[in-house]
C-alpha positions, 0 to 999 in steps of 0.5 A: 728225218731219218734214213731208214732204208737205202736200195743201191743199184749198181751200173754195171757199164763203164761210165761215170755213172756208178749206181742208182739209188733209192733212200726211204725216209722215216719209213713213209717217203721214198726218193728214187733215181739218186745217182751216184757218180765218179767225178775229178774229186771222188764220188758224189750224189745227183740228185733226181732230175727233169729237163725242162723246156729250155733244155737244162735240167732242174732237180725234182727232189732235194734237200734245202740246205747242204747240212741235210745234204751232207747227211743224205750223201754220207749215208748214200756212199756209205751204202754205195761202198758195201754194194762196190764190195758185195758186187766184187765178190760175186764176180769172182 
């Protein structure tokens, strides 16, 4: 499997919410509403997720071990921080 497109929409409100991503796989399967957040350690992915009647809520796409998702948040960051700097350049 192999990443080839990733569409990063940055939130522009204060928050720890910093983006919304999309990644495409092998040019055939799209995920979207993969969060990007700032947390006490640094930034993380959130995957996409429902909540469910008993009020929590269950991610609806994910990896199944965390080598892939290692990979799929290394690469989501990567693309996150070029945003970061491309949306700073405009405002100024």
């Amino acid at each position: 499997m192999q990443i080839t497109d990733v569409r990063v929409r940055k939130v522009s409100k204060e928050g720890k919410m910093k983006a919304v991503v999309s990644i495409t796989m092998d040019n055939e399967f799209v995920v979207h509403d993969i969060k990007v957040i700032e947390g006490e350690k640094g930034l993380f992915i959130a995957m996409p997720s429902r909540k469910a009647g008993d009020g929590e809520y269950r991610d609806i796409a994910h990896p199944i071990n965390s080598e892939t998702r290692d990979k799929i948040q290394k690469i989501i960051l990567e693309s996150y921080e070029i945003a970061a700097e491309e949306f700073e350049e405009k405002e100024m």
